[in-house]
C-alpha positions in Angstrom: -105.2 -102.4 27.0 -107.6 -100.7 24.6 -107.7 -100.2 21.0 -107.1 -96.7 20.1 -110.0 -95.9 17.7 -109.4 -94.6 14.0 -109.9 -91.3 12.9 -113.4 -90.8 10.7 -111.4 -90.4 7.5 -109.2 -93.9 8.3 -112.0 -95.7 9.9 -113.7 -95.4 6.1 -110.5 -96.6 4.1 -110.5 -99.4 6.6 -113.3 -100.3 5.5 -113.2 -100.0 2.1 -109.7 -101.7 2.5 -111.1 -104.9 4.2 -114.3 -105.0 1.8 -112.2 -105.4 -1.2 -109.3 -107.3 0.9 -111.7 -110.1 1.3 -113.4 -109.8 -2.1 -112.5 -113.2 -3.6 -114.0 -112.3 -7.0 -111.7 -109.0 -7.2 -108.6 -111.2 -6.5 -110.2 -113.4 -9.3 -111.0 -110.6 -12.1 -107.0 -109.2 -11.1 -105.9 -112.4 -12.0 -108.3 -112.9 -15.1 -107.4 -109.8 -16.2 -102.9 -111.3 -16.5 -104.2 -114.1 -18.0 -105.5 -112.1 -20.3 -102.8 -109.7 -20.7 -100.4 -113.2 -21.2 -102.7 -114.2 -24.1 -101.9 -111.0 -25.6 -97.8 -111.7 -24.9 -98.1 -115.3 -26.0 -98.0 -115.0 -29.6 -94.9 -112.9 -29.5 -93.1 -115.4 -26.8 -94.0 -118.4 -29.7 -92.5 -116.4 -32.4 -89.6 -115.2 -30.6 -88.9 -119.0 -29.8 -90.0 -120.7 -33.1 -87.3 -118.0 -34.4 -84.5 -119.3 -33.1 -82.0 -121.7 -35.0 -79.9 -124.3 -33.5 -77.0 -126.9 -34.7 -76.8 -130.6 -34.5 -75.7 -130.3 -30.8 -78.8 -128.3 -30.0 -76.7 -125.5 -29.5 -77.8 -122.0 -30.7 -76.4 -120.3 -33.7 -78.8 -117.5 -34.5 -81.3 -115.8 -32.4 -84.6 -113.5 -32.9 -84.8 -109.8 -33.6 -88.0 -109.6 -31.4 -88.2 -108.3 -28.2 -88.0 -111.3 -25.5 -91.2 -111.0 -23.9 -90.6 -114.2 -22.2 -90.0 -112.5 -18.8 -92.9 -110.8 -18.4 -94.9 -113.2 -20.3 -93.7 -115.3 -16.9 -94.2 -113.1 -14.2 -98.0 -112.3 -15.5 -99.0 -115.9 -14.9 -96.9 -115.9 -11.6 -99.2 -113.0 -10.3 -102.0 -114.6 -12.1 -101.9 -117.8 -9.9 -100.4 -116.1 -6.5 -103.9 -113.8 -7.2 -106.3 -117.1 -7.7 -104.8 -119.0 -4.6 -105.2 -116.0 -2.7 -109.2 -116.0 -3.7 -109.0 -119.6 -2.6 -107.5 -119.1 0.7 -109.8 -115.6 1.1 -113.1 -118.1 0.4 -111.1 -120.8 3.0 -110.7 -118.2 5.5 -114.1 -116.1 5.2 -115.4 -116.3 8.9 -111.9 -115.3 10.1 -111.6 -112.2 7.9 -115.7 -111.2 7.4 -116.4 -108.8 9.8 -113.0 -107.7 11.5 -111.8 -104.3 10.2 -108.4 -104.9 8.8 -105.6 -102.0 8.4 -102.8 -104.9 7.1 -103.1 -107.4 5.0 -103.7 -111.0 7.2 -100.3 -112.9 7.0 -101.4 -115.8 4.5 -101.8 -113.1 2.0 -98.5 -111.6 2.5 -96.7 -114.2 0.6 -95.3 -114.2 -2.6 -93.9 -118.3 -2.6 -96.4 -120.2 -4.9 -95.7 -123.4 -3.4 -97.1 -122.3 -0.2 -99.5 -120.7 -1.2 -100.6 -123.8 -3.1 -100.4 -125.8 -0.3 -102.0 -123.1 2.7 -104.9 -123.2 -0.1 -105.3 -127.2 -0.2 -104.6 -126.4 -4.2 -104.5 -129.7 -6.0 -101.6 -129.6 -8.0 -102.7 -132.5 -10.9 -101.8 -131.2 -13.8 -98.8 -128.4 -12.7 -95.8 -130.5 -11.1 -95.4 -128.4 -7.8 -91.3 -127.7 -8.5 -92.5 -126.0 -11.6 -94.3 -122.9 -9.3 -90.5 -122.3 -7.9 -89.9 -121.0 -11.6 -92.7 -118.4 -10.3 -92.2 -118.0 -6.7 -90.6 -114.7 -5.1 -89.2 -115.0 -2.0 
């Protein structure tokens, strides 16, 4: 059976998508650019914490006035490090994906679960226990 060809106007954002699909630096800079962005968020996420009071049991007893940032200081470095093992398994993968014109993302890129993704990418997890990335997965 044949391929139906693209239309001029698709056949170009085909292109353009599966030049920057399999850009590893641009998945790199994205995830740069959360870190970054969490750097920012980290301050208030250590104040928020640092102002809350507890009793003898541990138990809290008064609570911060700041915003809790703490949920999207989380997901930041979730995309962060589902962005940088992407780049890994892009630079893994590079003669499978250079040179085929791609109009869907490739199904090891789909994913969201950090834990896989760790593992697809032959990520050494050394210093980050690998039950800790289910804090940050997605399903």
């Amino acid at each position: 059976m044949a391929k139906k060809r693209l239309p001029p106007d698709q056949l170009l954002q085909a292109i353009d998508f599966s030049q920057r699909l399999t850009d590893k630096k641009l998945w790199i800079r994205m995830a740069d650019e959360l870190i970054a962005a969490t750097n920012i968020l980290e301050e208030e996420v250590v104040k928020y914490w640092s102002e809350i009071q507890v009793d003898e049991n541990n138990q809290p007893v008064s609570t911060s006035n700041r915003k809790y940032a703490q949920g999207a200081f989380s997901l930041l470095i979730a995309y962060a490090l589902e962005n940088y093992f992407k780049a890994l398994l892009i630079h893994r993968n590079q003669k499978d994906l250079k040179g085929w014109l791609l109009t869907k993302l490739p199904k090891h890129l789909i994913k969201h679960d950090l834990g896989k993704l760790a593992s697809e990418s032959k990520f050494k997890l050394q210093a980050i226990p690998k039950p800790s990335l289910l804090v940050f997965s997605r399903p």
